[in-house]
C-alpha positions, 0 to 999 in steps of 0.5 A: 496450398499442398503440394504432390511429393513424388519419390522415384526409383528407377531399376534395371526392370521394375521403375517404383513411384511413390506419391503424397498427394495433397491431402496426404494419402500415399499412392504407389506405382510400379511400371516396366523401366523399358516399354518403348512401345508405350513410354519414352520414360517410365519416371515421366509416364508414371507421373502422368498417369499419378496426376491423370493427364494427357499426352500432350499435357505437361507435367505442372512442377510447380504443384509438385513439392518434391521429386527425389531419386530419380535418375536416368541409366548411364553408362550401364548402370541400373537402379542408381535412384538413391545415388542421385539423392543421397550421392552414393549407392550404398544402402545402410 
């Protein structure tokens, strides 16, 4: 069975989604980092809204093969996505 990949990266204003879904098509989401009015967190709401479920429905990670690049903000720092997978935040 084909699994969802999902890459994730998280900045100071936009947080950018990137999805395979199992059939290989790839679909992009884009949502404000911060909108307590709408989300507690962006990652987890943008999935939601990728798999199309309910509030109240938990996220399945066992149909999700991959979720690289996430990272919640800490101490200030914005836009640490690929610090979480690659263990820095240089871009070369």
């Amino acid at each position: 069975m084909s699994k969802w990949q999902i890459w994730i990266d998280r900045g100071g204003t936009f947080t950018d989604i990137v999805a395979k879904q199992p059939d290989g098509t790839l679909i992009t989401h884009k949502l404000l980092s911060e909108n307590p009015e709408r989300y507690k967190d962006a990652a987890v709401h943008g999935i939601r809204e990728l798999l199309r479920l309910a509030a109240d429905e938990t996220v399945p990670m066992d149909a999700v093969e991959h979720v690289a690049g996430t990272c919640r903000r800490r101490n200030g720092s914005h836009g640490c996505g690929r610090a979480c997978q690659d263990g820095d935040n240089s871009r070369n």
